[in-house]
GULO-716877 format. One line per field, with one value per residue: x, y, z of N, C-alpha, C in turn; residue in three letters; chain. Coordinates in Angstrom, 2 decimals, always signed. Atoms other than C-alpha are relative to their C-alpha. Layout:
N
n_px	c(X ...)
n_py	c(Y ...)
n_pz	c(Z ...)
ca_px	c(X ...)
ca_py	c(Y ...)
ca_pz	c(Z ...)
c_px	c(X ...)
c_py	c(Y ...)
c_pz	c(Z ...)
residu	c(ala ...)
chaine	c(A ...)
This chain:
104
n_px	c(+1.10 -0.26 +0.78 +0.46 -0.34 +1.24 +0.74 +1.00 +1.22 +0.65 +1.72 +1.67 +0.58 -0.99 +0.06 +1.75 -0.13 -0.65 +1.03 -0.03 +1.66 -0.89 -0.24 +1.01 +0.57 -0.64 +0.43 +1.40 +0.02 -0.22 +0.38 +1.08 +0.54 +1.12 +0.34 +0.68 +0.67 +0.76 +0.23 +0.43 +1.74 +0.69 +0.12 +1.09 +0.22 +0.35 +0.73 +0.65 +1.13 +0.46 +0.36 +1.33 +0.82 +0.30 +1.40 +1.48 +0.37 -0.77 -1.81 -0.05 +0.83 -0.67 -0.43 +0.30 +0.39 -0.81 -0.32 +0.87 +0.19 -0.17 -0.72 -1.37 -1.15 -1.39 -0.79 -0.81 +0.39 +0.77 -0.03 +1.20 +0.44 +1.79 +0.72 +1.47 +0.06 +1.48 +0.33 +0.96 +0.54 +0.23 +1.77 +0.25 -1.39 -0.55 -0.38 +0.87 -0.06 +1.32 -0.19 -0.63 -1.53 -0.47 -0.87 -0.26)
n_py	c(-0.93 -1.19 -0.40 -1.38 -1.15 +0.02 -1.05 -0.18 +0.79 -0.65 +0.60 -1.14 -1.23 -0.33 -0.10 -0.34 -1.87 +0.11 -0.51 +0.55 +0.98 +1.26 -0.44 -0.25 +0.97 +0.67 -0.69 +0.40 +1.07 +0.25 -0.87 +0.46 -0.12 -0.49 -0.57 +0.98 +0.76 -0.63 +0.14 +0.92 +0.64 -1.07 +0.25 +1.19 -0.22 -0.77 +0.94 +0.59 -1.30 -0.49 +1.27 +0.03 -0.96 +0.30 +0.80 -0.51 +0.18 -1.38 +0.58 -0.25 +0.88 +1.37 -0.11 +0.31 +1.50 +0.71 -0.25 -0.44 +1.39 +0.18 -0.22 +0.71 -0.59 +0.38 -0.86 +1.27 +0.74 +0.78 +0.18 +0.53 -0.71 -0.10 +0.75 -0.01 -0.29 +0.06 +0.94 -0.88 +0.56 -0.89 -0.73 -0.83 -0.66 -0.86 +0.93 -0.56 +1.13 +1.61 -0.12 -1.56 +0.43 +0.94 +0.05 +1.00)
n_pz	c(-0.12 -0.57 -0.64 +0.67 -0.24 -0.98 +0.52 +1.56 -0.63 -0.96 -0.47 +0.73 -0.51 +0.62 +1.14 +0.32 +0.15 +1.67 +0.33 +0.95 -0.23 -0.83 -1.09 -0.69 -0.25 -1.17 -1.55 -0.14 -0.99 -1.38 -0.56 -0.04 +1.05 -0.03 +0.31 +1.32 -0.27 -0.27 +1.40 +0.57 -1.23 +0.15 +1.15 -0.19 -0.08 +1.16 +1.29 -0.30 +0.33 +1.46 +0.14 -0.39 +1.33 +1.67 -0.10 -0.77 -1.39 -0.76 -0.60 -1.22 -0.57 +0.05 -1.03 -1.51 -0.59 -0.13 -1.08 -0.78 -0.62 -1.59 -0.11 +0.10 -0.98 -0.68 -1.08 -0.19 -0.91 +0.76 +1.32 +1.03 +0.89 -0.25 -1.16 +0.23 +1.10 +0.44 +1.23 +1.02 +1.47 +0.91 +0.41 +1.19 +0.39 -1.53 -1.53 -0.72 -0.80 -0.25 -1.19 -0.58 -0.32 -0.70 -0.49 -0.51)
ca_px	c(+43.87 +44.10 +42.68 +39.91 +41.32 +39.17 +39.29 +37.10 +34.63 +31.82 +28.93 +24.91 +24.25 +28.27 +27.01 +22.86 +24.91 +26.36 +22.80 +22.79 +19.43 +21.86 +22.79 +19.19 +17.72 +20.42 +19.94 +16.01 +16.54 +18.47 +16.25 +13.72 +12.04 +8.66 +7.97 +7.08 +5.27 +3.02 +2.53 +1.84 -1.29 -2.63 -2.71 -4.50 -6.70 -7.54 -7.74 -9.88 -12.57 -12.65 -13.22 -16.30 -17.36 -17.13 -19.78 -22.18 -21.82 -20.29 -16.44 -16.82 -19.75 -17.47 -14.91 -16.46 -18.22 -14.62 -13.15 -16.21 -15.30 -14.33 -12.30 -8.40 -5.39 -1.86 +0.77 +3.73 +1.69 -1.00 -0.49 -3.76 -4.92 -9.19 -11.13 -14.16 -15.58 -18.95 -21.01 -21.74 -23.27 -23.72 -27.40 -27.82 -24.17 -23.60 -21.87 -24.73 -24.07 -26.03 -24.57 -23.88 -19.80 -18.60 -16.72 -13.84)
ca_py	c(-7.24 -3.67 -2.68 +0.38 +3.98 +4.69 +8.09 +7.69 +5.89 +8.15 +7.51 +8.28 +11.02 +12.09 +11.17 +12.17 +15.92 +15.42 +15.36 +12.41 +9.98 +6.82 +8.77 +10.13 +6.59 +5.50 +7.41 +6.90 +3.47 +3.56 +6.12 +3.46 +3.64 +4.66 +6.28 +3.49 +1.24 +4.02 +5.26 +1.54 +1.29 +4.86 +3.65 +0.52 +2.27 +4.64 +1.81 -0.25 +2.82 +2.87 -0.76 -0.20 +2.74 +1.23 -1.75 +1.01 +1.26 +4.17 +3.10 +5.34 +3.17 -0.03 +1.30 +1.88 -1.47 -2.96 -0.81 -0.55 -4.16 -5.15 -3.11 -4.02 -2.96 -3.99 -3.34 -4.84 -6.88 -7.92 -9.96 -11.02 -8.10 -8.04 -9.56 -9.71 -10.64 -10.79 -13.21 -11.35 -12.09 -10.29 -8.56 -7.29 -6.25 -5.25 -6.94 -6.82 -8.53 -11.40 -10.97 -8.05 -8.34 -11.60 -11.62 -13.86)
ca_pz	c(-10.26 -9.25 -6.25 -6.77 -5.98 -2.35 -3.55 -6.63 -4.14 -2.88 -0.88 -2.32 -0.54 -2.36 -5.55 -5.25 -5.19 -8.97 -9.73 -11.90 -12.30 -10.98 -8.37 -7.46 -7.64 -5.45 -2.69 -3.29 -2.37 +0.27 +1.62 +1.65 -1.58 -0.42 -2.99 -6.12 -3.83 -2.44 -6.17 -7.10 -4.01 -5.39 -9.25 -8.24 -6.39 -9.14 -11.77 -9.52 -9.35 -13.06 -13.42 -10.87 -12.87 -15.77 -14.56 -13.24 -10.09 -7.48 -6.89 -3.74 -2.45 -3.55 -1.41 +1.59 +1.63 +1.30 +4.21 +6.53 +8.00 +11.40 +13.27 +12.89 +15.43 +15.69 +18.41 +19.62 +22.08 +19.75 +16.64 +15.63 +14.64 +15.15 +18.10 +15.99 +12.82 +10.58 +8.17 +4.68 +1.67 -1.71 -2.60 -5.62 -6.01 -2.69 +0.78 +2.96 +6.41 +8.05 +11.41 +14.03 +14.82 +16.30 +18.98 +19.92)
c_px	c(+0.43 -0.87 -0.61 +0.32 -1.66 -0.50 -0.98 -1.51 -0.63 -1.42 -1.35 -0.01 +1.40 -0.55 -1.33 +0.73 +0.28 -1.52 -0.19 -1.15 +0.79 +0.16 -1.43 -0.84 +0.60 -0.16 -1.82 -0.05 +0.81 -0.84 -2.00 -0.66 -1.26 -0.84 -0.94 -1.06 -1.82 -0.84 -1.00 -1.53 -1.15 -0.79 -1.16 -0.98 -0.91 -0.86 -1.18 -1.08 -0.14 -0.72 -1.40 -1.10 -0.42 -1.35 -1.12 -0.28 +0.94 +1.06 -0.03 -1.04 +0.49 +0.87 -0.05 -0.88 +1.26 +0.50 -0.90 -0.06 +0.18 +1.05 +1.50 +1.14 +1.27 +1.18 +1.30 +0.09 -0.82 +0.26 -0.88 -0.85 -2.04 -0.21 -1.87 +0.06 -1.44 -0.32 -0.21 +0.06 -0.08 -1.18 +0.15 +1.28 +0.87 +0.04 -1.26 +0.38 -1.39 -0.29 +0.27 +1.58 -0.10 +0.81 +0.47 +1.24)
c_py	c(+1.21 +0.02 +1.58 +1.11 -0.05 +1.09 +0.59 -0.26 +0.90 -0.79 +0.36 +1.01 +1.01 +0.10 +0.41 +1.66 +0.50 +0.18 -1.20 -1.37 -1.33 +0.05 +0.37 -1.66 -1.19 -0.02 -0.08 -1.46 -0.14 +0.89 -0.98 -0.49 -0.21 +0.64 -0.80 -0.87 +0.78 +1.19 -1.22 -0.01 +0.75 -0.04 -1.22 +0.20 +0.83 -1.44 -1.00 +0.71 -0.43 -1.43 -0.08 +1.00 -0.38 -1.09 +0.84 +0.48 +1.16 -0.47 +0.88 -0.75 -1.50 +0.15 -0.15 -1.34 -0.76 +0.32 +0.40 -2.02 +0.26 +0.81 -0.52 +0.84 -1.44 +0.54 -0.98 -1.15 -1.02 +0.24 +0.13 +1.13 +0.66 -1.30 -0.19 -0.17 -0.02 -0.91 +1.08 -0.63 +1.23 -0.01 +0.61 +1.03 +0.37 -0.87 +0.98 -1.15 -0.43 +0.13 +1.09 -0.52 -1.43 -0.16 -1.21 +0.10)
c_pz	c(+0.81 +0.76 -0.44 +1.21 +1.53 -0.36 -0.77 +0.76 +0.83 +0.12 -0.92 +0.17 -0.81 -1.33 -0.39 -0.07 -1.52 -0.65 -0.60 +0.19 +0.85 +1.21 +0.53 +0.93 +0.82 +1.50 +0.54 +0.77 +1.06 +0.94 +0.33 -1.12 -0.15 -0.87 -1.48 +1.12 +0.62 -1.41 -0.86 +0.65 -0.82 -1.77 -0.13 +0.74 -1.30 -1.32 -0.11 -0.04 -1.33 -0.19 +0.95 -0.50 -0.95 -0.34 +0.48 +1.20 +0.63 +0.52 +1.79 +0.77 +0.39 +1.12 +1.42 +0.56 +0.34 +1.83 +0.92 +1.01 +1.45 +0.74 +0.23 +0.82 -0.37 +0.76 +0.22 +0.74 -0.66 -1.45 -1.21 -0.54 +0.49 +1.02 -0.14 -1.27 -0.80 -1.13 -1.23 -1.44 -1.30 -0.40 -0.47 -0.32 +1.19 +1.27 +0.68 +1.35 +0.80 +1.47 +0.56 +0.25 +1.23 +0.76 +0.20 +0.72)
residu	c(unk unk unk unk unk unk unk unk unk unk unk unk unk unk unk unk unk unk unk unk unk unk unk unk unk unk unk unk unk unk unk unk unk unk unk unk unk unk unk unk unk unk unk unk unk unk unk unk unk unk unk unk unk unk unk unk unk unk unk unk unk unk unk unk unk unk unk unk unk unk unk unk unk unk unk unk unk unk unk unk unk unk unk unk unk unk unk unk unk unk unk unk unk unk unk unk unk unk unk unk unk unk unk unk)
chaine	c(A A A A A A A A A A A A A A A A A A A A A A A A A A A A A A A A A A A A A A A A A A A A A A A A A A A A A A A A A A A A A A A A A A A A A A A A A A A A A A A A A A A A A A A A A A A A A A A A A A A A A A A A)
């Protein structure tokens, strides 16, 4: 077996300059590849709206019932996240809660 020439061997950021899609999507991922998964959130987002549209109902209303919960923190001290939480039920399509926040 031949060993490969080192010369031939360039880095991403060497070969994302050639211009070439292999090379872009190389350097994309090593650069993280923030960019499909934050794409994927924004699509499912979107598609989830339509799907509450499509039964009738105000996808921005759906929304903010989802994210109007308990408040949530993390740090590098605390794991758990929330120090509180609530009972809720569904009425007539809609989370309505039972309880005021629970602490614990």
């Amino acid at each position: 077996m031949s060993e490969p020439k080192r010369d031939l061997v360039q880095s991403p950021e060497q070969a994302a300059e050639t211009g070439t899609l292999a090379a872009r999507i190389s350097l994309s991922q090593r650069a993280g590849g923030i960019v499909v998964p934050l794409a994927t959130v924004v699509l499912a987002f979107l598609v989830g709206g339509l799907v509450v549209l499509a039964t009738g109902h105000n996808p921005l209303n759906a929304y903010h019932d989802i994210f109007n919960g308990p408040e949530v923190n993390f740090a590098p001290d605390k794991h758990q996240g929330a120090n509180s939480s609530f009972l809720a039920v569904v009425k007539g399509g809609r989370w309505t809660r039972l309880t005021d926040p629970l602490r614990f």
